[in-house]
C-alpha positions in Angstrom: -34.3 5.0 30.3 -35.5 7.8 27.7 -32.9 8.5 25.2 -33.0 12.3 23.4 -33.8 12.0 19.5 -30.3 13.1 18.7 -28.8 10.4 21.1 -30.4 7.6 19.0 -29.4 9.5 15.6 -26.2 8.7 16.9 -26.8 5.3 17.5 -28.2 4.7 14.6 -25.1 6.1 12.6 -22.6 4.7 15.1 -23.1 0.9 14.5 -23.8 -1.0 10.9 -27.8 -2.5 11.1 -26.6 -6.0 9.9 -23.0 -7.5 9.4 -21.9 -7.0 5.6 -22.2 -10.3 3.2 -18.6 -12.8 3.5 -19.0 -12.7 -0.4 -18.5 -9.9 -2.8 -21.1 -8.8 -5.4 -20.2 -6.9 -8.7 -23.1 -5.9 -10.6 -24.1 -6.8 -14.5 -24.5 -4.2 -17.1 -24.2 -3.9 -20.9 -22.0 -6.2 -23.2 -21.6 -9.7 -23.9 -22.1 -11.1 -20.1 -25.3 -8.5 -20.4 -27.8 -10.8 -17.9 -25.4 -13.5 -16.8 -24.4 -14.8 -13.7 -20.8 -15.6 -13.3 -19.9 -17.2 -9.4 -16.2 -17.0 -8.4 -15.2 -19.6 -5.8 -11.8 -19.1 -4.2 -10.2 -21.0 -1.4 -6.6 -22.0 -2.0 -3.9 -21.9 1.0 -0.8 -21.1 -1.7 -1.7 -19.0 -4.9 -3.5 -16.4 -3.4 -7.1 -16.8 -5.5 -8.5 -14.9 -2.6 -6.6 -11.8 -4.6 -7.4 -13.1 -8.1 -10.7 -13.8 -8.2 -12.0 -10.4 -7.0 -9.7 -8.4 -10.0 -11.0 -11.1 -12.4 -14.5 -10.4 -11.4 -14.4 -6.7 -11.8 -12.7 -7.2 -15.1 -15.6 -9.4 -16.1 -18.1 -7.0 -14.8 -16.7 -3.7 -15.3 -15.8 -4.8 -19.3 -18.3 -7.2 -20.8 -21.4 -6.8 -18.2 -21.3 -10.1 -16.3 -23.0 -10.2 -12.6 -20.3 -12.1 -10.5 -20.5 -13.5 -7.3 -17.1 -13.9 -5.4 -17.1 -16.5 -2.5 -14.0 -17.0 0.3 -12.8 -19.4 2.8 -14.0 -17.6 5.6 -13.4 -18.1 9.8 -16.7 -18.1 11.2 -15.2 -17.0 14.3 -14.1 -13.5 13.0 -15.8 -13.4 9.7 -12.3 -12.8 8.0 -10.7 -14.6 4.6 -8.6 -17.1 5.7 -7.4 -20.1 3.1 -6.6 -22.2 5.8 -9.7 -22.6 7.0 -11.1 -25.8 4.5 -14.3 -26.5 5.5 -16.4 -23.4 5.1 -17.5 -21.6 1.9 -20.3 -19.4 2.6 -22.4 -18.3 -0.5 -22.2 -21.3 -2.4 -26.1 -21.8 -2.8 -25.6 -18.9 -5.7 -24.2 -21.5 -7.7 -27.9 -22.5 -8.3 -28.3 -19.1 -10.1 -25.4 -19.0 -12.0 -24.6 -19.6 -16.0 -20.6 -20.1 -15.1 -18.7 -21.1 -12.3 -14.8 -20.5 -11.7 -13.2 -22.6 -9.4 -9.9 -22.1 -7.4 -9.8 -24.0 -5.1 -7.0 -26.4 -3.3 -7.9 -29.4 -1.0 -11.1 -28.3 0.9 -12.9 -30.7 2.4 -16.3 -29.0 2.9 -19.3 -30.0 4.7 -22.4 -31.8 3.1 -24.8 -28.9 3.0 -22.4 -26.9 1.3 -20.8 -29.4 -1.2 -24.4 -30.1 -2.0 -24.2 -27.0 -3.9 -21.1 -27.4 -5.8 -22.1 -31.0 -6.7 -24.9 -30.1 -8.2 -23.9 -27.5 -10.2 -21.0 -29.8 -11.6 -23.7 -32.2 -12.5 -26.1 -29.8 -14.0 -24.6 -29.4 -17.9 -22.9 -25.9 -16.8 -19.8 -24.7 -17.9 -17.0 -24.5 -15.8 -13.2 -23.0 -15.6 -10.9 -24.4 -13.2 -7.6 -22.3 -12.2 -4.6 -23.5 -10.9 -5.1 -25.9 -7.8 -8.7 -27.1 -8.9 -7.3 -30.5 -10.1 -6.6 -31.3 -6.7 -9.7 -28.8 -5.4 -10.9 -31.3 -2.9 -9.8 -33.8 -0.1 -11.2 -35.7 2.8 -14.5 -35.5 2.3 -16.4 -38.8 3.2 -19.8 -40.6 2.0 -22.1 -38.7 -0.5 -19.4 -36.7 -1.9 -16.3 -38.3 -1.3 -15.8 -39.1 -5.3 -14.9 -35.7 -5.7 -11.6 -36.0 -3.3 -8.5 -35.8 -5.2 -8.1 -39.3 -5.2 -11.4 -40.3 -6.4 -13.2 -43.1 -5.9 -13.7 -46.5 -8.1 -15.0 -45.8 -11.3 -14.6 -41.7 -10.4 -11.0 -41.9 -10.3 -8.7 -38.7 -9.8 -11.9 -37.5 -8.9 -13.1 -34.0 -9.4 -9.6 -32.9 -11.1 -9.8 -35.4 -13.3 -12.8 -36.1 -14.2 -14.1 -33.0 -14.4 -11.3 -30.8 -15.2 -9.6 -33.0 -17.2 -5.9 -33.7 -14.8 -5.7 -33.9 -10.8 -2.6 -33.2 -8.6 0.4 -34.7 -10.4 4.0 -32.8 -9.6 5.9 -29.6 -9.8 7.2 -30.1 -13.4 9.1 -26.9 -12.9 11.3 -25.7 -9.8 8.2 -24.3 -7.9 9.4 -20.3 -7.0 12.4 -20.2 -9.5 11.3 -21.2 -13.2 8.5 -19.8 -15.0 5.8 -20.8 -17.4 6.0 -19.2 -21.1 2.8 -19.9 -22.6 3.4 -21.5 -26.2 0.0 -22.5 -28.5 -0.5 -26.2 -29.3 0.5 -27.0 -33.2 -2.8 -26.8 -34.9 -4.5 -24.3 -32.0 -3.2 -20.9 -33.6 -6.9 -20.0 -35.0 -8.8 -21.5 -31.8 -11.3 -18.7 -30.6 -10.1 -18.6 -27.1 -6.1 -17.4 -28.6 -7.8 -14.4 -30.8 -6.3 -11.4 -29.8 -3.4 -13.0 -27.6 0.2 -11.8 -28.7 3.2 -14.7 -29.3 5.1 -14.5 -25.7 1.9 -12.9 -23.6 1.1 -16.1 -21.8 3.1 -15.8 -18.8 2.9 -17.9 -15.1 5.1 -16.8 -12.5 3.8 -19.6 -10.9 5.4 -23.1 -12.5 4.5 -25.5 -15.1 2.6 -28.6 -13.5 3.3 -31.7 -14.6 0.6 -33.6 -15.9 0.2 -37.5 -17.4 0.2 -37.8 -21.3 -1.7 -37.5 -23.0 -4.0 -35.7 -21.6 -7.9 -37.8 -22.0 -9.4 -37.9 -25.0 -12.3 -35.4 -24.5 -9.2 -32.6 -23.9 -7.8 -30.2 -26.3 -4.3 -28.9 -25.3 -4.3 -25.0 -26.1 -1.1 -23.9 -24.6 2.2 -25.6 -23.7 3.6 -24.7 -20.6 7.6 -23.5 -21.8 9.9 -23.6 -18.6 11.8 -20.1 -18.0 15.4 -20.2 -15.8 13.4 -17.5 -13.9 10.0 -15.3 -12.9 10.5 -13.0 -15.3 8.8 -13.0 -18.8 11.5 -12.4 -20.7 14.1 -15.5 -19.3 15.7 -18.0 -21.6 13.8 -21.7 -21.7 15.4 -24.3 -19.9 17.4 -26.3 -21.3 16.8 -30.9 -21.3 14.1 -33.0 -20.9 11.6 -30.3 -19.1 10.8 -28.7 -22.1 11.0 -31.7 -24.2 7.8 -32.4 -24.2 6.6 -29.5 -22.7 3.4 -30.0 -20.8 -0.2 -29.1 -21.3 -0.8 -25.8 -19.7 -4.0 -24.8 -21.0 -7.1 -27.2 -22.6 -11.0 -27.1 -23.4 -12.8 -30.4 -22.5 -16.4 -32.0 -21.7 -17.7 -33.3 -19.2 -21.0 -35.9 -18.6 -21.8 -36.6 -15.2 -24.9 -38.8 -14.1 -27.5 -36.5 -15.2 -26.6 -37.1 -18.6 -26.3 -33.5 -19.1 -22.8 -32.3 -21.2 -20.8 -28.9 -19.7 -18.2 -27.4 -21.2 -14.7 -26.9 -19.2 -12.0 -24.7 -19.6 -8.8 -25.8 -17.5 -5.1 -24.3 -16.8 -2.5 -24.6 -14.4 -1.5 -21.0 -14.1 -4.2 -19.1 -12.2 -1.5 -17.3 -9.4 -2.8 -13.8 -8.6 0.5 -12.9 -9.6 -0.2 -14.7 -13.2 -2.5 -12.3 -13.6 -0.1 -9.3 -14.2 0.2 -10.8 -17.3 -2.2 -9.2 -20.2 -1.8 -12.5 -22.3 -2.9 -14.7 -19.2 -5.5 -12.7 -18.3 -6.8 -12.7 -22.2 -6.5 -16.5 -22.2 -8.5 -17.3 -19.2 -11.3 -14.2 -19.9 -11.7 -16.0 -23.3 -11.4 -19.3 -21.8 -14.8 -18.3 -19.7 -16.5 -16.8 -22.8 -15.9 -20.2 -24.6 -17.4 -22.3 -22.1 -20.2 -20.3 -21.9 -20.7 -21.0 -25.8 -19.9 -17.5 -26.6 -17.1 -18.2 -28.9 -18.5 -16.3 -32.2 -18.9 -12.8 -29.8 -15.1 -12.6 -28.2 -13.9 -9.8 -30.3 -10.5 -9.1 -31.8 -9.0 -8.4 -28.6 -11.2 -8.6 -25.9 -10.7 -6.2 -23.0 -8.4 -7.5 -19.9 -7.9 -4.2 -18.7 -6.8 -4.3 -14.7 -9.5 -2.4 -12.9 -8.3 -0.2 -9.5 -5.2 -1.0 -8.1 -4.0 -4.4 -8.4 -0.5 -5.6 -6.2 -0.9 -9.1 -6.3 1.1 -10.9 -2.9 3.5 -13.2 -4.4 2.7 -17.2 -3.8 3.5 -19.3 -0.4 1.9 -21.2 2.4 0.8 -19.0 5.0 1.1 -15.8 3.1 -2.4 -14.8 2.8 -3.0 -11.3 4.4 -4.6 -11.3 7.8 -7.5 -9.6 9.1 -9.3 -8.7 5.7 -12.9 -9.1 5.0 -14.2 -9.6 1.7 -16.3 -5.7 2.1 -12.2 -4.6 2.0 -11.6 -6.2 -1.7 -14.6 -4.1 -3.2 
């Protein structure tokens, strides 16, 4: 059957010629990222990082020039995000190109050909910055990469949380959804590149304080101790007792060797919420956390720019709360 010219104009317009990308792409330009490659890999069923790595990614590209790459847990049934869905990360093989890799991630338990990639990037002398659930980023994997699995393996143990990042999953230090974190800088920390710029009481977690094993290993610097608040809000009283006495590690730099020989630097905290992210001082600390791995210390400025970028109405934290039906094309 012959179709009139204007008939298939209207085709043509009517349907898309190929499906958009399940990752989102944010394009480089002038500053201190100027010709870098930073890869965003999201996938946790709680904290919503499929809402805070995209804003984090256009900060990083709209301010200071980085190319990001943001990656999702998608359903390959309907092509939408969905945390809950553990075994597929589409876009990971751009790890190969990229100078920095952020990680939020909770307990997925991906398939060989696609852990391949994230193995070999942690292996590769990189740096790294792990949010949130990324000491406990991985779970149930078996053979080749089963090391990485929260519990680890001999000789790997705590695996990728802590040997990479530094602390795997320990406890809920504070009362998960009712006290806060108040970011407080390590004694002897104050003049540490990644703090310049950051004001006293700017660190701030709606999401809680994680407890983790003292000390921390020795190839760790704690940055920021993790103050318990009554409540969510920034300005709360700290709790009173034991929690805050020691307060917990919150924030650190380490290194990390794996069997290439090769050394990455790693930048690790245990806020990373999208909601933590309303907060200017959080936002600083984990911008300047990136630019520090990267070995970029000597060019973050007095106080670098954390500026939201569009509208940003981060869904508060729980288990099954991610929003249904979206496709990463939506978060651009």
């Amino acid at each position: 059957m012959r179709r009139s010219l204007p008939t298939l104009v209207a085709l043509l317009f009517a349907a898309p010629l190929f499906a958009a990308d399940p990752w989102l792409e944010f394009p480089g330009g002038d500053g201190v990222g100027k010709g870098k490659h930073v890869v965003l890999v999201s996938g946790d069923e709680e904290y919503r990082s499929e809402e805070a790595l995209p804003q984090l990614a256009k900060i990083l590209s709209t301010h200071h020039g980085f190319k990001c790459s943001v990656l999702f847990a998608i359903d390959p049934k309907t092509g939408t995000i969905d945390p809950n869905v553990n075994n597929n990360i589409p876009g990971l093989e751009k790890l190969a190109t990229a100078d920095l890799a952020v990680f939020a991630l909770r307990f997925r338990n991906l398939p060989d050909d696609q852990m391949k990639h994230v193995a070999d990037y942690i292996e590769s002398g990189k740096p790294m910055v792990g949010l949130r659930t990324a000491t406990h980023a991985f779970n149930g994997m078996k053979g080749t990469y089963a090391k990485y699995n929260t519990g680890g393996t001999k000789g790997y143990e705590g695996g990728f949380g802590k040997q990479v990042l530094g602390e795997t999953w320990v406890a809920h230090h504070g009362a998960h959804g009712r006290e806060g974190c108040r970011g407080i800088v390590a004694e002897g920390q104050e003049k540490n590149p990644i703090l310049k710029g950051i004001d006293a009481g700017s660190i701030f977690a709606t999401s809680d304080v994680y407890t983790v094993k003292l000390p921390l290993p020795g190839d760790c610097t704690p940055l920021v101790m993790g103050e318990v608040t009554e409540t969510l809000k920034p300005d709360s009283k700290a709790v009173a007792g034991k929690k805050n006495s020691p307060m917990m590690p919150v924030a650190w730099t380490k290194t990390y060797r794996g069997e290439s020989g090769k050394t990455s630097r790693v930048f690790t905290t245990t806020m990373g919420a999208a909601t933590d992210l309303e907060f200017e001082g959080t936002r600083r600390l984990i911008v300047n956390g990136g630019l520090w791995a990267l070995g970029l210390e000597d060019k973050i400025p007095a106080k670098t720019n954390v500026d939201l970028v569009g509208e940003y109405k981060p869904t508060m934290f729980k288990f099954n709360g991610a929003k249904k039906g979206v496709k990463p094309e939506d978060l651009k």
